[in-house]
Backbone of each chain as ProteinMPNN parsed JSONL, in Angstrom:
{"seq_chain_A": "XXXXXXXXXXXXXXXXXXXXXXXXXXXXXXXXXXXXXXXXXXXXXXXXXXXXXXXXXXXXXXXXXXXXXX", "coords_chain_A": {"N_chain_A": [[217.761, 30.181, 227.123], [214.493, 30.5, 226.199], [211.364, 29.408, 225.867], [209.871, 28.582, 221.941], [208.142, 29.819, 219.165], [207.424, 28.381, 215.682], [206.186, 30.071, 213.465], [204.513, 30.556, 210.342], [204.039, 31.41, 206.612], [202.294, 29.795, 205.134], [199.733, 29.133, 204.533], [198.734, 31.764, 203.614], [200.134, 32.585, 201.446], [199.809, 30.271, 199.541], [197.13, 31.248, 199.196], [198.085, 33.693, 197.668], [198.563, 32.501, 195.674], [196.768, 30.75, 194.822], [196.296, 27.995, 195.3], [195.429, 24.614, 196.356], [195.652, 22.861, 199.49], [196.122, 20.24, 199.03], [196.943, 20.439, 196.297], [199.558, 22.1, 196.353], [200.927, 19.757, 198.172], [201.047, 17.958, 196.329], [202.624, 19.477, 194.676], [204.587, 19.288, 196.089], [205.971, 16.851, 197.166], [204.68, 15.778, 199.132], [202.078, 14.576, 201.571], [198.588, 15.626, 201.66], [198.331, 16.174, 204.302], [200.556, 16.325, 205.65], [201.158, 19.102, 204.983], [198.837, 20.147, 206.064], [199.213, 19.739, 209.001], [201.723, 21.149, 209.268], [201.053, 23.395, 208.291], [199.456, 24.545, 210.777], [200.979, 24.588, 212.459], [201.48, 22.135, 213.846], [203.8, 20.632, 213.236], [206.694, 20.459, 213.232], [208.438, 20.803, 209.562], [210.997, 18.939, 208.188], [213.985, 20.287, 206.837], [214.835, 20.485, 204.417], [212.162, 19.905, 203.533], [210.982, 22.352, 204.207], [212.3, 24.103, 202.562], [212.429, 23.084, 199.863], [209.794, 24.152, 200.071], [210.128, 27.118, 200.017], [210.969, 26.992, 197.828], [209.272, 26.276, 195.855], [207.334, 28.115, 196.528], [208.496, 30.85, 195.811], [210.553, 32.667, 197.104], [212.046, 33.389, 200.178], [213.295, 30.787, 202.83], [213.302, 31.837, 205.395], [211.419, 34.154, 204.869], [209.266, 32.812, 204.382], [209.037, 31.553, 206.795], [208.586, 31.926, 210.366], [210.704, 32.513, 213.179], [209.512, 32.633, 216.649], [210.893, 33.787, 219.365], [209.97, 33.378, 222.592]], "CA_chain_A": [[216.851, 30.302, 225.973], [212.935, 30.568, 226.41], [210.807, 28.24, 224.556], [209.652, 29.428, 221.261], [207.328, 29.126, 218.225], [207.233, 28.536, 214.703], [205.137, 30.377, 212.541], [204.79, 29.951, 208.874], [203.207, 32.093, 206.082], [201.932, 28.909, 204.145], [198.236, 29.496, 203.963], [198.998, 33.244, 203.093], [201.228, 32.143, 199.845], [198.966, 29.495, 199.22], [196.053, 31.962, 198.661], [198.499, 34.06, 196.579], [199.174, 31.401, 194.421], [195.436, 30.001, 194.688], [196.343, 26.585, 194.923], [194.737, 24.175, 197.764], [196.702, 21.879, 200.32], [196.566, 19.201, 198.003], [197.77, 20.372, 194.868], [200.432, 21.727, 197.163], [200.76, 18.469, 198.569], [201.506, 17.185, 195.199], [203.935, 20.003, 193.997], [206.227, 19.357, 196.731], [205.858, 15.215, 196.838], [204.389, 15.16, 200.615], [200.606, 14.478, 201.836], [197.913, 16.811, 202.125], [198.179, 16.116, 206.046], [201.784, 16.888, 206.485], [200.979, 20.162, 204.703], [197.975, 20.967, 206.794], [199.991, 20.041, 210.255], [202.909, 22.333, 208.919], [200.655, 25.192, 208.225], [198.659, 24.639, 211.921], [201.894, 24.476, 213.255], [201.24, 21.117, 214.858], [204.197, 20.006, 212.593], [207.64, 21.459, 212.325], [209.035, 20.255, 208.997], [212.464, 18.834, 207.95], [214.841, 21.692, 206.374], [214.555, 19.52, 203.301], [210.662, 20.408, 203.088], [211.229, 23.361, 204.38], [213.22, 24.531, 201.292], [211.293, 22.981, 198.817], [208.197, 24.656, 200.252], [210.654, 27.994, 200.022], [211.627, 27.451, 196.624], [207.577, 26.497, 195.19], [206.633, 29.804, 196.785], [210.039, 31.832, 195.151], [210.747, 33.142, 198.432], [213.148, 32.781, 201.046], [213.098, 29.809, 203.732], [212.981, 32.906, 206.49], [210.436, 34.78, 204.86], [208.377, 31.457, 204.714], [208.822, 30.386, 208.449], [209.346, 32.521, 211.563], [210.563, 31.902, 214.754], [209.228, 33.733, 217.7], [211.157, 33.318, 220.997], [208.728, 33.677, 223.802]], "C_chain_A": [[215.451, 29.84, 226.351], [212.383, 29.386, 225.588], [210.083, 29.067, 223.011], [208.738, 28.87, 219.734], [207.619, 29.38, 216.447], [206.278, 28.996, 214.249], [205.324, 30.276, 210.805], [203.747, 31.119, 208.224], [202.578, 30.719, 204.492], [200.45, 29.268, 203.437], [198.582, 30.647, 203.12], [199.822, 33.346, 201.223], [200.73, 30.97, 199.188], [197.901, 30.356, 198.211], [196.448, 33.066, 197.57], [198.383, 33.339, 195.259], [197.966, 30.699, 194.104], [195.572, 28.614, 194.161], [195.603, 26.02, 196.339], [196.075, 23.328, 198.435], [196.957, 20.753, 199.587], [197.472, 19.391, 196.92], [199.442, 21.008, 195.554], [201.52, 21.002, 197.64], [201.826, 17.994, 197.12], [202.867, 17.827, 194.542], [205.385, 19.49, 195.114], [206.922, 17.611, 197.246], [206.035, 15.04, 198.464], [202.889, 14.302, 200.745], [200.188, 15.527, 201.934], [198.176, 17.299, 203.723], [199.447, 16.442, 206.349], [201.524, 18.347, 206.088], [200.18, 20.927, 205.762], [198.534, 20.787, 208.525], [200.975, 20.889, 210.198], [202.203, 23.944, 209.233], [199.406, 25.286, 209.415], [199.578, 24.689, 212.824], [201.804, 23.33, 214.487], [202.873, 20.008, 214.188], [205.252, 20.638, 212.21], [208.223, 20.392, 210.917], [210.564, 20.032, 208.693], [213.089, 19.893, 207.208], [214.7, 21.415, 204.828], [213.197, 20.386, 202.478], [210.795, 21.681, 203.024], [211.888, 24.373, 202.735], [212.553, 24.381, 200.114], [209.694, 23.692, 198.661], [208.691, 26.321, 199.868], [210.312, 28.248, 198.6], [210.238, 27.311, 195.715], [207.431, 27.961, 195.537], [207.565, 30.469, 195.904], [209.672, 32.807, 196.121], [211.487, 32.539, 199.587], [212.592, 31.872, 202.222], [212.418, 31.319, 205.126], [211.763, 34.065, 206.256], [208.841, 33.795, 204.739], [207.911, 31.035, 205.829], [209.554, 31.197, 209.11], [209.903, 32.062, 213.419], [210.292, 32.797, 215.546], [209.739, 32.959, 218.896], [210.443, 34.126, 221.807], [209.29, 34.129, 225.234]], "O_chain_A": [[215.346, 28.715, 226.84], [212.985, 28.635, 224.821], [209.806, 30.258, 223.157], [208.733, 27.701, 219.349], [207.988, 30.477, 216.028], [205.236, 28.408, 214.537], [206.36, 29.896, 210.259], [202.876, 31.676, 208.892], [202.545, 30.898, 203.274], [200.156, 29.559, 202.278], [198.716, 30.466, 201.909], [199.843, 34.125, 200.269], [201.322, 30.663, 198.153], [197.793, 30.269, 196.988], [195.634, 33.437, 196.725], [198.147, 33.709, 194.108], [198.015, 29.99, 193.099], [195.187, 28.141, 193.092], [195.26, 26.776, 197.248], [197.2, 23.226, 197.946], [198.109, 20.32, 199.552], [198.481, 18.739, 196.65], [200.45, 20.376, 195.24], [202.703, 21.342, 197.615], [203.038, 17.786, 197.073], [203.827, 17.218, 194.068], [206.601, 19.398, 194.945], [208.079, 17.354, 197.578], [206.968, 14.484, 199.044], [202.681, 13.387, 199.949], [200.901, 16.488, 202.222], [198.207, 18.441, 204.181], [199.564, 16.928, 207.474], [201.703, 19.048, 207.084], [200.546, 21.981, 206.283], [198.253, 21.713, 209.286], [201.157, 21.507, 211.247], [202.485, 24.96, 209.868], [198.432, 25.987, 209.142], [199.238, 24.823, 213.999], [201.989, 23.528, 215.688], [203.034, 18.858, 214.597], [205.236, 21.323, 211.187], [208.439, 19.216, 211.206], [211.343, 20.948, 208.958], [212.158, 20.631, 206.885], [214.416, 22.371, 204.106], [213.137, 21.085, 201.466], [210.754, 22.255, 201.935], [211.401, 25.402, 202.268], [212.144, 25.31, 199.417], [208.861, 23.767, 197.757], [207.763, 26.985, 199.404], [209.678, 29.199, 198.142], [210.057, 28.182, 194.865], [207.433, 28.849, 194.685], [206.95, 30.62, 194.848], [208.733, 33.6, 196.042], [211.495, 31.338, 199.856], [211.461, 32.145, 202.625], [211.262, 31.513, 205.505], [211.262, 34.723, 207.167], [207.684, 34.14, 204.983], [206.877, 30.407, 206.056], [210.744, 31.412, 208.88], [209.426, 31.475, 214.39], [210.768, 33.907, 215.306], [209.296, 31.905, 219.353], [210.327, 35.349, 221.728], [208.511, 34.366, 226.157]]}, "seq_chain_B": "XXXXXXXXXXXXXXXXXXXXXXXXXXXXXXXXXXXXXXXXXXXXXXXXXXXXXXXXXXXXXXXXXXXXXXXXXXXXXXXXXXXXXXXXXXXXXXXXXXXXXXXXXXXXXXXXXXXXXXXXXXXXXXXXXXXXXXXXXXXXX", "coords_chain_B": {"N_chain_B": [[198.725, 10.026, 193.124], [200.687, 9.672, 195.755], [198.452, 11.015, 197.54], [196.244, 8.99, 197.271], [197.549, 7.353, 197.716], [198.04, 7.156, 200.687], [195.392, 7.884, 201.943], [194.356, 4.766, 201.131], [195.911, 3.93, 202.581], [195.563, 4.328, 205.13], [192.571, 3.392, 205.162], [193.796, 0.624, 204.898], [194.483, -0.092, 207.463], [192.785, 0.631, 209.215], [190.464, -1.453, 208.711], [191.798, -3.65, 209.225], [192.291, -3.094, 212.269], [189.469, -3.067, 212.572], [189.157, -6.064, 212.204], [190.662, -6.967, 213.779], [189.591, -6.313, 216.579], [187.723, -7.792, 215.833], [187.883, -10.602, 215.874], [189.514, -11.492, 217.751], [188.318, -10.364, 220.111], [186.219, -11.886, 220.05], [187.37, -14.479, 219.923], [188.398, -14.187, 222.658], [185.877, -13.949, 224.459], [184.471, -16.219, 223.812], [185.517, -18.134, 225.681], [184.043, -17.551, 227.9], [181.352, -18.481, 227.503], [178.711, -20.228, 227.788], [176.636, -20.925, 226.7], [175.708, -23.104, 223.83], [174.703, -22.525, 221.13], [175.46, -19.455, 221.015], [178.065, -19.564, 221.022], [178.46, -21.049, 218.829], [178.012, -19.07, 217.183], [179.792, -16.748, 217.6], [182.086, -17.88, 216.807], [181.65, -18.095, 213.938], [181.776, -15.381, 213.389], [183.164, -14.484, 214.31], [185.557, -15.845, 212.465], [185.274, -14.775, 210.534], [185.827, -11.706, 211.274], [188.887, -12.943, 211.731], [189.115, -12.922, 208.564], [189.023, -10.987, 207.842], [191.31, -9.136, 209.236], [193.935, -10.77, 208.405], [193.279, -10.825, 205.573], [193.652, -7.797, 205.07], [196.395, -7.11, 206.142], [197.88, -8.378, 204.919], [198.074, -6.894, 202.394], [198.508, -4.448, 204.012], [201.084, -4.726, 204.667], [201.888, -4.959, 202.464], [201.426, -2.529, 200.765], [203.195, -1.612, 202.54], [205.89, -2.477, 202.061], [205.875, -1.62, 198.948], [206.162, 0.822, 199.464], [208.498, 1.312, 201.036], [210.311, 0.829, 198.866], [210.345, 2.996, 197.15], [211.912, 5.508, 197.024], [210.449, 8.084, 196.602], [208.031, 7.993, 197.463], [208.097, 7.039, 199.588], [209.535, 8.929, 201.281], [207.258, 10.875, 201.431], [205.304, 9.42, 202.402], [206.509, 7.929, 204.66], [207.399, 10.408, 206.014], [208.608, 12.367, 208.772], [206.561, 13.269, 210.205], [204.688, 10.99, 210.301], [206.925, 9.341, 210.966], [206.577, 10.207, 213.645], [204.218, 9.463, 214.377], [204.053, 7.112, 214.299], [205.553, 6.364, 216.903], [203.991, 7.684, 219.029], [202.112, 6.283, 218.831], [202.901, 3.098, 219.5], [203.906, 4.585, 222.105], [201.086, 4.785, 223.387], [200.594, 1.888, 223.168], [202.234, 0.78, 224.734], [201.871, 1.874, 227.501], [199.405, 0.799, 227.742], [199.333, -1.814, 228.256], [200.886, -1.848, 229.836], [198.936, -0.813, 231.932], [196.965, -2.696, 231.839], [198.029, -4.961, 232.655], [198.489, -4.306, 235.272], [196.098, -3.995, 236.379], [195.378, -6.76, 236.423], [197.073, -7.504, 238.05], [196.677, -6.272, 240.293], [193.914, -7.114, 240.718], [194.439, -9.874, 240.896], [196.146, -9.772, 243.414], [194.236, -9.128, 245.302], [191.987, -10.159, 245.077], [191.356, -12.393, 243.712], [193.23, -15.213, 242.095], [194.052, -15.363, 239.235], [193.434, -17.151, 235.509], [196.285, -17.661, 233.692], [196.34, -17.983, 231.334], [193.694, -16.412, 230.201], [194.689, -13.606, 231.136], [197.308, -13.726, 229.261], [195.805, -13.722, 227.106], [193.897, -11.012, 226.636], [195.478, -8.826, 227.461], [197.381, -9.448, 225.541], [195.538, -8.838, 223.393], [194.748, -5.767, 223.899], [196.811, -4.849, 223.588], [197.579, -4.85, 221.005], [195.781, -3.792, 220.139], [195.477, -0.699, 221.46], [197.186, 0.56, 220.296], [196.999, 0.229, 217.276], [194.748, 1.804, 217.389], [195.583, 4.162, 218.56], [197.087, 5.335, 216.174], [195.238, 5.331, 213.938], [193.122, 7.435, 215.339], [195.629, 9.587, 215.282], [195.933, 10.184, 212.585], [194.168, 10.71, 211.463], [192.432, 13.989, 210.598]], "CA_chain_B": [[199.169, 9.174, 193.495], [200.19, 10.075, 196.765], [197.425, 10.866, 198.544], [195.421, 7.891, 196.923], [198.039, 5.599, 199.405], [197.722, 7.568, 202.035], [193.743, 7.061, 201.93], [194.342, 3.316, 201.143], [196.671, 2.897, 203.818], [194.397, 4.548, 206.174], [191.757, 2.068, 205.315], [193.618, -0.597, 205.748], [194.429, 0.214, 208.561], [191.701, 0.686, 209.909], [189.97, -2.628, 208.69], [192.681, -4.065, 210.057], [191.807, -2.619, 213.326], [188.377, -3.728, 212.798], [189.025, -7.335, 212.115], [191.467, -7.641, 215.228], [188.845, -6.067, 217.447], [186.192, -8.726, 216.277], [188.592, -12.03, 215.478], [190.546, -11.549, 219.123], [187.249, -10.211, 220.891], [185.523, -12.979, 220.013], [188.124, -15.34, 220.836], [188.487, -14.328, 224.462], [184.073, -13.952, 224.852], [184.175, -18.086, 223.825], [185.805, -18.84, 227.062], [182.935, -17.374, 229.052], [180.137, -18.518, 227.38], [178.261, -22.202, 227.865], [175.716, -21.008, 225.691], [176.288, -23.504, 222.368], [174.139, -21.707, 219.954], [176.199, -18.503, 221.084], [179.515, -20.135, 220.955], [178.509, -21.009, 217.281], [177.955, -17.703, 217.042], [181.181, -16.451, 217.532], [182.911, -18.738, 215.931], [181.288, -17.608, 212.963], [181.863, -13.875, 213.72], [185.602, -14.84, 214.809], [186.166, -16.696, 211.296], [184.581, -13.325, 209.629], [187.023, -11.159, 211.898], [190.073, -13.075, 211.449], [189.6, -12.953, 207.644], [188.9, -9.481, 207.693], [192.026, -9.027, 209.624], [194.347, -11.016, 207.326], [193.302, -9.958, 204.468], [194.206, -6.327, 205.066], [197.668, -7.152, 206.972], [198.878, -8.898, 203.978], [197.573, -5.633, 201.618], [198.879, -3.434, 204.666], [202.579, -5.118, 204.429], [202.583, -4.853, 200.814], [201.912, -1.642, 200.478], [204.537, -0.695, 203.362], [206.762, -2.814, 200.812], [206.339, -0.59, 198.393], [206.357, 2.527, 199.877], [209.663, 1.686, 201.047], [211.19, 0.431, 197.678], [210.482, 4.091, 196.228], [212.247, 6.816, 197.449], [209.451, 9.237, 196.805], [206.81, 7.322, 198.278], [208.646, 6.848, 201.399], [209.978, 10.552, 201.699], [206.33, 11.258, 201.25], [204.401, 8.663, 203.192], [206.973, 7.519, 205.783], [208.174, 10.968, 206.715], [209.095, 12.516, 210.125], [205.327, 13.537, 210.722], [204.292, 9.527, 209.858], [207.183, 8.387, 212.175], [206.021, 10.881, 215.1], [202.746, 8.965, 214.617], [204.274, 5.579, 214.677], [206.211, 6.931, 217.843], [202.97, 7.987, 219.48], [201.098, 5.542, 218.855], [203.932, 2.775, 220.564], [203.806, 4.789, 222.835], [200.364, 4.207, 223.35], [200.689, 0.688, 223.396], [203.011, 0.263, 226.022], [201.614, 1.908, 228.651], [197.812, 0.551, 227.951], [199.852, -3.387, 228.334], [201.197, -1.618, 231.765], [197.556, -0.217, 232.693], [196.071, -3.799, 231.857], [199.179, -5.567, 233.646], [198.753, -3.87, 236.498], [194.839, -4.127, 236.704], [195.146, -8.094, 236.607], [197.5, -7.57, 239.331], [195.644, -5.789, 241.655], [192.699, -7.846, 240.776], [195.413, -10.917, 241.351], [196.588, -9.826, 244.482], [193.565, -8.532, 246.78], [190.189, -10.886, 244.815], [191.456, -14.22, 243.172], [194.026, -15.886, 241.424], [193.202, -15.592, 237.15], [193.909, -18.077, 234.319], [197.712, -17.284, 232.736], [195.747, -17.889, 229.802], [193.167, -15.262, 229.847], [195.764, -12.607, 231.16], [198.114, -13.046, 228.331], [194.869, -13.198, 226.032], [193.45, -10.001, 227.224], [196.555, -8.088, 227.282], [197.59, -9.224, 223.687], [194.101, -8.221, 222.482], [194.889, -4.472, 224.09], [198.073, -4.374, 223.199], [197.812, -4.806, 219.497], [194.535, -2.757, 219.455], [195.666, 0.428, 221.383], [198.429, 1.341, 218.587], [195.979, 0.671, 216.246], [193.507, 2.771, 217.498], [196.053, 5.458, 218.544], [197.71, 5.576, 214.874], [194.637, 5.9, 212.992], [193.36, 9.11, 215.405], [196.453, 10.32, 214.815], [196.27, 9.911, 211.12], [192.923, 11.217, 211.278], [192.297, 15.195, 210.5]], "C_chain_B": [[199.412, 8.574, 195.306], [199.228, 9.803, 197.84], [196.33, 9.631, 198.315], [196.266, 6.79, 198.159], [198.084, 5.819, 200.303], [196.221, 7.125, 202.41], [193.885, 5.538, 202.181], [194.798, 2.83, 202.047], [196.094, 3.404, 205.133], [193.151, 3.952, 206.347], [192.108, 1.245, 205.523], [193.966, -1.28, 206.946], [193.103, 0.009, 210.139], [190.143, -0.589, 209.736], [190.788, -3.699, 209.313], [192.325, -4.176, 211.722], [190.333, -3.431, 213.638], [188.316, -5.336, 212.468], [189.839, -8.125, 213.22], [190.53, -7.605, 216.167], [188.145, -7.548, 217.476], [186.752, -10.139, 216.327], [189.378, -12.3, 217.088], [189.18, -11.112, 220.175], [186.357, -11.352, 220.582], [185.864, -14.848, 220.526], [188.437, -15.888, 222.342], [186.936, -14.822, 224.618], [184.141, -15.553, 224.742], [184.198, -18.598, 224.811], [185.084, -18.902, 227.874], [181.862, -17.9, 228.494], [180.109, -20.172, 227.333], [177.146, -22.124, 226.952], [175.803, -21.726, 223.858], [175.92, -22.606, 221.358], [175.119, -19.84, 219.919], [177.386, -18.666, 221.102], [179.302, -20.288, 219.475], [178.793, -20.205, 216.819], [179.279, -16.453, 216.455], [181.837, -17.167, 217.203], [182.703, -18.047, 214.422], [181.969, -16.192, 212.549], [183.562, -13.443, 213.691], [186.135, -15.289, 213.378], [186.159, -14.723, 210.301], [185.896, -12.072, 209.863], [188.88, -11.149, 211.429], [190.793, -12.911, 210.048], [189.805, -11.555, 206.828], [190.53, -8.753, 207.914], [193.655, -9.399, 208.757], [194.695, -10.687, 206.408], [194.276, -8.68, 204.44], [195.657, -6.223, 206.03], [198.41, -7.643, 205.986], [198.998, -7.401, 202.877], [198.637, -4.784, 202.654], [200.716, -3.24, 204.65], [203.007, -4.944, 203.014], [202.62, -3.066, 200.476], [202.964, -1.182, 201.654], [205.804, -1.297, 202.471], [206.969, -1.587, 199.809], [206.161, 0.942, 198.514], [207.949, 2.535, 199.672], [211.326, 1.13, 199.802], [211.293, 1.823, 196.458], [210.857, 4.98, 197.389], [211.224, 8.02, 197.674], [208.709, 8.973, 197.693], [206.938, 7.355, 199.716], [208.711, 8.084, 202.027], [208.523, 11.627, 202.094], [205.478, 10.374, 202.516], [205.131, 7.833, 204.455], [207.818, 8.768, 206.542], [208.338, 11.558, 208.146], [207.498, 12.555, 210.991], [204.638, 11.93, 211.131], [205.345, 8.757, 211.047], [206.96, 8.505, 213.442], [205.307, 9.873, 215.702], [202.897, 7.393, 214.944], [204.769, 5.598, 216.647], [205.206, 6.649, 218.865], [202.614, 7.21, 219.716], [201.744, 4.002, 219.872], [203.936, 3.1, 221.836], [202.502, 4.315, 223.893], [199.337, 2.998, 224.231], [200.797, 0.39, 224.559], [202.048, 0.709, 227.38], [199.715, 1.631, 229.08], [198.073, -1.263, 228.345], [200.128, -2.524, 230.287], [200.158, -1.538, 232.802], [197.031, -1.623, 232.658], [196.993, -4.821, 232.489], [198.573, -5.611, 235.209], [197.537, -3.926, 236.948], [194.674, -5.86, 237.09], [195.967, -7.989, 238.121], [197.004, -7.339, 240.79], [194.761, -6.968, 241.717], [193.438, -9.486, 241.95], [195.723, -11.148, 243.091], [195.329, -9.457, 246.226], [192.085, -9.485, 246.73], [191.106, -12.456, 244.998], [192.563, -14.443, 242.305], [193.286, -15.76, 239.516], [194.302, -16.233, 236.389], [195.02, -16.897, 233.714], [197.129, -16.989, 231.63], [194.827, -16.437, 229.054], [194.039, -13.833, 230.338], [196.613, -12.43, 229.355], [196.98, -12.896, 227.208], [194.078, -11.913, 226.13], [194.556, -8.713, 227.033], [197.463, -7.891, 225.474], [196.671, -8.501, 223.106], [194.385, -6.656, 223.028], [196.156, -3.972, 223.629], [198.278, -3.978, 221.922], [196.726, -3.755, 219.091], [194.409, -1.086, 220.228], [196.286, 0.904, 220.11], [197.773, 1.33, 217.636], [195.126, 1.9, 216.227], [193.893, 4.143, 217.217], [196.215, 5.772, 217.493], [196.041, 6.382, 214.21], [193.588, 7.383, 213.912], [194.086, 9.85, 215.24], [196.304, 11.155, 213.559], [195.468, 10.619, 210.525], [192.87, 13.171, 211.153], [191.881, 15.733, 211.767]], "O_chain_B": [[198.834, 7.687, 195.934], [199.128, 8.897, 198.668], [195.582, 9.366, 199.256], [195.893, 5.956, 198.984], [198.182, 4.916, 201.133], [195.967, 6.131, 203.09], [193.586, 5.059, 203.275], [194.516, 1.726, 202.515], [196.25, 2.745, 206.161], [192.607, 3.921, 207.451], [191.427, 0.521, 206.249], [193.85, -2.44, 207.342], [192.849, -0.448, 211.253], [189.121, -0.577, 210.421], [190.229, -4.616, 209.915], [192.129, -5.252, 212.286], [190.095, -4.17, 214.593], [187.178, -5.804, 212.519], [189.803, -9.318, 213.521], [190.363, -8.66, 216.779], [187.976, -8.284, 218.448], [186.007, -10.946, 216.883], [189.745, -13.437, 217.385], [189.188, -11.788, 221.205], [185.574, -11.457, 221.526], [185.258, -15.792, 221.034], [188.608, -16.957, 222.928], [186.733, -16.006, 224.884], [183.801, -16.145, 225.766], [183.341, -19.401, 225.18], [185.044, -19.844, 228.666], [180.986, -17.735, 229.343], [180.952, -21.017, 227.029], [176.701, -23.15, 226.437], [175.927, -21.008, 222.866], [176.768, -21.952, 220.751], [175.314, -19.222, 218.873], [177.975, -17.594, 221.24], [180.044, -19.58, 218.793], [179.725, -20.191, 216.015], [179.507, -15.74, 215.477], [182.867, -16.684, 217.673], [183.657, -17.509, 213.861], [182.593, -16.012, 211.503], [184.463, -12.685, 213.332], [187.322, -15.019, 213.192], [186.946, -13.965, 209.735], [186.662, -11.645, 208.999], [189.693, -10.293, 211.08], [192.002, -12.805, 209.845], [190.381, -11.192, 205.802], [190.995, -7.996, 207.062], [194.44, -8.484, 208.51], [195.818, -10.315, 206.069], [195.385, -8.608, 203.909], [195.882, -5.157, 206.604], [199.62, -7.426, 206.035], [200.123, -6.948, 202.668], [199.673, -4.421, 202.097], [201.408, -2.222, 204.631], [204.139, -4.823, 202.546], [203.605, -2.464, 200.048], [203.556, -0.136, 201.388], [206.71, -0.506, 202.208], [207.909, -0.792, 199.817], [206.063, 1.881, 197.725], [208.615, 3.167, 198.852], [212.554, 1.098, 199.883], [211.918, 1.849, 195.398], [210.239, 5.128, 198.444], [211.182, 8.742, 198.669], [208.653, 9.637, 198.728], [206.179, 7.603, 200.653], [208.126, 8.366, 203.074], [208.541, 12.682, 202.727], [205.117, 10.977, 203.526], [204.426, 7.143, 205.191], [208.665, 8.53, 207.403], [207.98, 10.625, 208.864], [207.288, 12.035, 212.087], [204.121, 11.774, 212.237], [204.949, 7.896, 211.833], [207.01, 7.615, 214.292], [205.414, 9.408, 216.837], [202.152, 6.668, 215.602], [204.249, 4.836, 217.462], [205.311, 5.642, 219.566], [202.579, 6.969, 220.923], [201.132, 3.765, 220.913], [203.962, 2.244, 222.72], [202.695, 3.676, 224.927], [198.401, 2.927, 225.028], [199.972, -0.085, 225.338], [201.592, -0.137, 228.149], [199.028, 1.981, 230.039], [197.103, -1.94, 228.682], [199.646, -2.713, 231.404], [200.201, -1.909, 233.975], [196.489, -1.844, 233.741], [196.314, -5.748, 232.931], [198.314, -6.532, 235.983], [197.564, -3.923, 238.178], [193.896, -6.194, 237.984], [195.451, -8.38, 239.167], [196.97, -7.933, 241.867], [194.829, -7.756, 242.66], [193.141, -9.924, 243.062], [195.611, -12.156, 243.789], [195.487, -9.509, 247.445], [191.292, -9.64, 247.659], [191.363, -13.22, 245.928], [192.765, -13.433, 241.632], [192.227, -16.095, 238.987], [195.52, -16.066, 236.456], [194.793, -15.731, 233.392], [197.299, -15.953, 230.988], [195.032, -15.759, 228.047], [193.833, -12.898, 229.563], [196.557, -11.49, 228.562], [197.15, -11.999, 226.382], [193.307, -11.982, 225.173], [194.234, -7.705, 226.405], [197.864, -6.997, 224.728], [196.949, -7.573, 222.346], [194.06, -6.028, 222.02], [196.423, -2.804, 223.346], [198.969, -3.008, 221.609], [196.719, -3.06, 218.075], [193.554, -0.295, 219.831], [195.808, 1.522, 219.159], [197.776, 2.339, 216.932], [194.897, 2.717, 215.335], [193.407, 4.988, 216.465], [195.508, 6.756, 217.275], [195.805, 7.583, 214.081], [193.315, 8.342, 213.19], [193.673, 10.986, 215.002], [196.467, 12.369, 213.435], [195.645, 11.146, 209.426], [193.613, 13.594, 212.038], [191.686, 16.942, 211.89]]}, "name": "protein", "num_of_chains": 2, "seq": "XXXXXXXXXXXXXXXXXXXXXXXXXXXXXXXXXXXXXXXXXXXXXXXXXXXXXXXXXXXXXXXXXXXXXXXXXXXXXXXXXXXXXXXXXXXXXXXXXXXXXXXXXXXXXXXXXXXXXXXXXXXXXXXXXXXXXXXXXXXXXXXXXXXXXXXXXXXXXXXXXXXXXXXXXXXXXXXXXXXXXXXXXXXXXXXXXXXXXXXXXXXXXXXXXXX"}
């Protein structure tokens, strides 16, 4: 197995939803800063977040967050 | 809520930081100097430092108190990203105590013999103030 990357459609469902990283932040009971390392991909999150960030959007965990093997 | 203790605990942090720098840097500088009026000096500077320091370590422990007496708070402000950073920053630490170890040594072994005293004071003062430093770039945007 190669090494491989997460990608995320956070910003993108963000700007649907026209909310900022904060308010965000607040719906899903993290920091602004774990949000904005998540969605720079400097930051994979727990499955936990992950889910909760799924279920704010109403959209699936996999259509949320991709993996690309390299 | 939130992000208000994240902020707060990134200041005090970081006063923290700045009251070790000047309360432990001022401490060691005494030893070298014969100058009285500049020994006053620092004394002064060192009192200023240490209370600076203090202060915001008792604040810094309380709120890590209650972070970790709420579930949210914690899940929020102590999570995996926050322990990376603790991680990191440890990390840090250690090997800036190894780099300043190993510099007295050399120095030790090829110049002169140096005071036990100023070694372990020198090395404490880097030790406690990499991890600081590292954490709050971390922490930092």
């Amino acid at each position: 197995m190669g090494s491989c990357e997460l990608r995320n459609q956070i910003r993108i469902q963000r700007a649907i939803k026209n909310i900022t990283q904060e308010e965000l932040a607040a719906e899903v009971g993290v920091t602004r800063k774990t949000i904005n390392t998540i969605e720079n991909g400097k930051f994979v999150p727990t499955t936990v977040l992950a889910i909760r960030l799924a279920r704010y959007f109403g959209i699936k965990v996999e259509e949320l967050f991709e993996l690309i093997e390299k | 809520m939130i992000e208000k203790m994240d902020k707060s605990r990134f200041n005090l942090l970081k006063w923290l930081t700045i009251g070790w720098a000047i309360w432990f840097g001022t401490y060691i500088l005494r030893d070298w100097l014969d100058d009285k009026l500049i020994f006053g000096s620092l004394i002064l500077i060192g009192f200023i430092g240490w209370i600076l320091f203090t202060l915001n370590l008792i604040k810094y422990l309380k709120l890590g108190k209650k972070v970790h007496s709420d579930e949210k708070l914690k899940e929020a402000l102590n999570n995996e990203l926050y322990q990376q950073y603790n991680l990191k920053s440890f990390f840090w630490g250690f090997w800036v105590i190894v780099a300043v170890i190993s510099i007295f040594f050399l120095i030790s072994s090829f110049y002169s013999e140096i005071s036990a005293m100023l070694v372990c004071e020198i090395t404490l003062f880097f030790g406690v103030l990499a991890p600081l430093i590292a954490r709050l770039i971390y922490n930092k945007d």
